[in-house]
Backbone bond lengths (Angstrom), bond angles and torsions (degrees), N, CA, C in turn:
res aa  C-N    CA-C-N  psi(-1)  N-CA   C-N-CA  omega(-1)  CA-C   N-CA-C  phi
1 X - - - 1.444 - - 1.532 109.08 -
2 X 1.451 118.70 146.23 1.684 135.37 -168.06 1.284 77.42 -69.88
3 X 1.673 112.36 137.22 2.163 115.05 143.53 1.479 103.09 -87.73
4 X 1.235 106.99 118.81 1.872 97.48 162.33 1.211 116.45 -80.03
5 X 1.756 138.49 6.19 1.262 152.59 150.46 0.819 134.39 -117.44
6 X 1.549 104.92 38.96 2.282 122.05 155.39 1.257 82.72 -89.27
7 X 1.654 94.65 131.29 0.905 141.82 148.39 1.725 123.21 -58.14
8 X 1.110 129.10 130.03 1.802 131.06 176.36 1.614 98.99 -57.63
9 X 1.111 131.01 132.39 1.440 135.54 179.61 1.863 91.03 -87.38
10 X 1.370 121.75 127.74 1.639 111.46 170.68 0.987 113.24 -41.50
11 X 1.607 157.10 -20.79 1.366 156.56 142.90 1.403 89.75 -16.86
12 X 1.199 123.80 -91.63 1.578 150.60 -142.07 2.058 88.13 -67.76
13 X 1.054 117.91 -53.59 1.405 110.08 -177.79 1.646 124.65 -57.78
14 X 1.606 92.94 -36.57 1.501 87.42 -177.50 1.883 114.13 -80.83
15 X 1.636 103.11 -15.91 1.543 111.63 176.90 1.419 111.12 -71.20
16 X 1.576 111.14 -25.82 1.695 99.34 179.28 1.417 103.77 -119.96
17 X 1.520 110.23 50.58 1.488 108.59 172.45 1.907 79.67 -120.66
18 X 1.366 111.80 -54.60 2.119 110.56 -172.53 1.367 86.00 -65.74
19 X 1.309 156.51 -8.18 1.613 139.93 174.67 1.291 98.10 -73.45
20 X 1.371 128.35 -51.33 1.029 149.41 -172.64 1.982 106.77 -60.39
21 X 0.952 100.78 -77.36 1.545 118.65 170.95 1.676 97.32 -21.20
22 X 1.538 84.12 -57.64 2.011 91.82 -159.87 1.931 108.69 -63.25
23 X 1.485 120.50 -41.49 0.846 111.73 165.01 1.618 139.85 -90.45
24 X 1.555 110.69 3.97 1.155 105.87 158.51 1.565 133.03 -134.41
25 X 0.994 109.67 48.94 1.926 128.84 -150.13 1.068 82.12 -107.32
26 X 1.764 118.13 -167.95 1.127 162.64 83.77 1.344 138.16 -72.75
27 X 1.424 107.63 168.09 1.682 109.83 -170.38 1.325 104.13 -117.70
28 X 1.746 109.61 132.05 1.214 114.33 159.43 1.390 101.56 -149.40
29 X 2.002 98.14 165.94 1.408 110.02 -166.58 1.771 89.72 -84.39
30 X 1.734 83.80 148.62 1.634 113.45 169.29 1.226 104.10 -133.08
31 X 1.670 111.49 -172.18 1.207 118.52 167.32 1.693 107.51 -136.53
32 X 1.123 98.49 138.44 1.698 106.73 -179.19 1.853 102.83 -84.50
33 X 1.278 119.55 123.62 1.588 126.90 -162.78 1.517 106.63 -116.91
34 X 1.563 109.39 -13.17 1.696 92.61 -179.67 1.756 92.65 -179.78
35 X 1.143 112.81 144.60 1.776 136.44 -172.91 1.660 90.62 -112.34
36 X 1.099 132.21 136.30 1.573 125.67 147.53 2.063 80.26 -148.96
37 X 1.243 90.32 126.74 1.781 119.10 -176.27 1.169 112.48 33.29
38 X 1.349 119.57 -96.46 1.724 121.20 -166.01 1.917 98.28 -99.65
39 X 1.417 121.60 -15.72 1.185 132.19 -160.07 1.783 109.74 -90.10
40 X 1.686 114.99 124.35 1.191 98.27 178.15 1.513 108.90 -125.62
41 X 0.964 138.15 132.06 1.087 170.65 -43.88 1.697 98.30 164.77
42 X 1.454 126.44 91.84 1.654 134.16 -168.14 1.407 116.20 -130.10
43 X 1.407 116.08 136.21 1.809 102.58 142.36 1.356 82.36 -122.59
44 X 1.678 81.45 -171.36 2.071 121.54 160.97 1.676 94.98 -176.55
45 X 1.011 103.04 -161.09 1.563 105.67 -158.61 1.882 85.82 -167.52
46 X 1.515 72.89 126.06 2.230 90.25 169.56 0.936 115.61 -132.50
47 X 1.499 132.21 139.80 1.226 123.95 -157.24 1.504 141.86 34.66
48 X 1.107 121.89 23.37 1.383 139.16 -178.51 1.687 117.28 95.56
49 X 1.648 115.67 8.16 1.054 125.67 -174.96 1.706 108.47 -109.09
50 X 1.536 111.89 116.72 1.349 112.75 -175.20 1.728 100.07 -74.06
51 X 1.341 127.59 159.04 1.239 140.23 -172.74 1.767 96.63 -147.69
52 X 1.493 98.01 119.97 1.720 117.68 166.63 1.483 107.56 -94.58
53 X 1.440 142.74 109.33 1.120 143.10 -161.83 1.913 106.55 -126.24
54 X 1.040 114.61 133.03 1.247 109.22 171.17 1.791 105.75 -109.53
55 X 1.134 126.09 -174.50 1.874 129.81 -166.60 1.717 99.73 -170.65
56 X 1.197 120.73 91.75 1.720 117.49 145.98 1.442 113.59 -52.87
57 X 1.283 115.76 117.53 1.577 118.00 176.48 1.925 102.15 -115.80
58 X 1.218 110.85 27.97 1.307 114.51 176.31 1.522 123.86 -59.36
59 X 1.568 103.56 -38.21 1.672 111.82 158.98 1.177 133.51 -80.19
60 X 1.289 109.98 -24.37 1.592 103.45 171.83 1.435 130.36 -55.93
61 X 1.084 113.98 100.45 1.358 113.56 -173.82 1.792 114.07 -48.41
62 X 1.815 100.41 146.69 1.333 102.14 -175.54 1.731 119.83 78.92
63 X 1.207 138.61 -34.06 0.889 167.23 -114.61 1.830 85.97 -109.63
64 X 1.272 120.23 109.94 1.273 128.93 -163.21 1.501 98.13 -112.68
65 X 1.919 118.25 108.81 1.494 99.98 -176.81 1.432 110.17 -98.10
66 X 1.512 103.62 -6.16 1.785 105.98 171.53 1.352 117.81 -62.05
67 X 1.597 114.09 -10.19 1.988 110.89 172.85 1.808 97.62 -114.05
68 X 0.947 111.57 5.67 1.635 102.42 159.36 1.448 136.22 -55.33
69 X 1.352 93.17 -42.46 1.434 100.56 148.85 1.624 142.60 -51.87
70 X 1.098 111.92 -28.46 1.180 109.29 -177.38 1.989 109.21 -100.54
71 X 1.368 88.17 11.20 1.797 81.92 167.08 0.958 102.27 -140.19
72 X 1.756 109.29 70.77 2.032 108.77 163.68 1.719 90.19 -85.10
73 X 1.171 109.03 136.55 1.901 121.72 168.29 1.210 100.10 142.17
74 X 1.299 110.88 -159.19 1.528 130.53 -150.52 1.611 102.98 -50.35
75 X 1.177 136.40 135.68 1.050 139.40 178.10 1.969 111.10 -148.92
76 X 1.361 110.61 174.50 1.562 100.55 172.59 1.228 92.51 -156.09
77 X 2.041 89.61 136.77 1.529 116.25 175.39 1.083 118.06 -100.71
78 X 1.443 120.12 151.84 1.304 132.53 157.40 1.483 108.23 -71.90
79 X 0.967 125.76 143.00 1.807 130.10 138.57 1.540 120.51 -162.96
80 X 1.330 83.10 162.54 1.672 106.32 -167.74 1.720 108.40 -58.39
81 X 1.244 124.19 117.87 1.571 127.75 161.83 1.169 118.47 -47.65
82 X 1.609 129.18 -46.45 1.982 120.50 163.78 1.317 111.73 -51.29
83 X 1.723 107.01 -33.65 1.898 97.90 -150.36 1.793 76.90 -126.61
84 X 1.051 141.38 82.17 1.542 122.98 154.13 1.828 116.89 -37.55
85 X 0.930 114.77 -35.71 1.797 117.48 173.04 1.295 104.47 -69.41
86 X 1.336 143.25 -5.34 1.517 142.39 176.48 1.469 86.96 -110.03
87 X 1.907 106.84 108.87 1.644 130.81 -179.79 1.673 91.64 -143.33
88 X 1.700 80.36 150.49 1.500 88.85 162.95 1.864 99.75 -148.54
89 X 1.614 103.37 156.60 1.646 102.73 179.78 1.355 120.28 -103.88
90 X 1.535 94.48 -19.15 1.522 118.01 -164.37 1.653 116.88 -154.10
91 X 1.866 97.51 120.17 1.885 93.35 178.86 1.197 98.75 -129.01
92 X 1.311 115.19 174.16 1.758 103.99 157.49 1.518 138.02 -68.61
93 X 1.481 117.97 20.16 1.449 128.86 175.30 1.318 92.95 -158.02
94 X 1.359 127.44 27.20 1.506 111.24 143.77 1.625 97.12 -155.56
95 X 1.472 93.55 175.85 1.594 110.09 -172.96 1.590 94.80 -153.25
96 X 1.122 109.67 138.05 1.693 135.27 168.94 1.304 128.12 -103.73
97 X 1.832 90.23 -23.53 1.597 89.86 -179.17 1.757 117.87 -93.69
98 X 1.496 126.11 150.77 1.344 121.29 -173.80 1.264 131.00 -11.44
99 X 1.243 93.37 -64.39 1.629 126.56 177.01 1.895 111.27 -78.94
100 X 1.096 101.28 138.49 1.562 97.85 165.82 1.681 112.46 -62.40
101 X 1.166 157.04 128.92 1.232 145.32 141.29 1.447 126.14 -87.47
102 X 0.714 111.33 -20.23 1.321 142.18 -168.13 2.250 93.99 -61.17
103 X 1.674 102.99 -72.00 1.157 107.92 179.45 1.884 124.61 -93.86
104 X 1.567 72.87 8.40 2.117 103.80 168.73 2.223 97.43 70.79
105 X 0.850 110.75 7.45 1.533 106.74 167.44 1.651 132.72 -55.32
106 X 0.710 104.62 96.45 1.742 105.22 172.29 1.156 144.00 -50.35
């Protein structure tokens, strides 16, 4: 039987917030500044406003955070045109960073 009061588990929120991201963003260059485990560590700047962004990539499947490290630099974000502070670097059908990680390619 349907619950009409389940609740979105944050799993489910943060998957249809980068669905979201992915189909209604734009792209601009950032730079990735620091990896600590599943957490990545972003700016870019829109409209003359710098933005410090952090990203849990703990669900993304495949998603290797032991080589995160080795690609702090140029990178490109998505974000939302209403909310410029709503970014993402990394989903499971896209990647921002140099390298694919996502399908672990070098």
């Amino acid at each position: 039987m349907f619950n009409l009061f389940r609740r979105a588990t944050p799993e489910e929120k943060e998957r249809l917030r980068l669905e979201t991201l992915l189909k209604n963003s734009r792209s601009i260059e950032g730079m990735l500044t620091d990896s600590v485990e599943h957490l990545l560590y972003f700016t870019y700047e829109v409209r003359g406003v710098t933005y410090h962004a952090a990203q849990d990539v703990s669900a993304i499947e495949g998603a290797d955070p032991v080589r995160f490290g080795n690609l702090l630099g140029p990178i490109t974000v998505r974000y939302s045109t209403t909310n410029p502070a709503n970014s993402m670097v990394l989903s499971q059908n896209w990647s921002g960073l140099e390298r694919n990680e996502i399908k672990g390619t070098i």
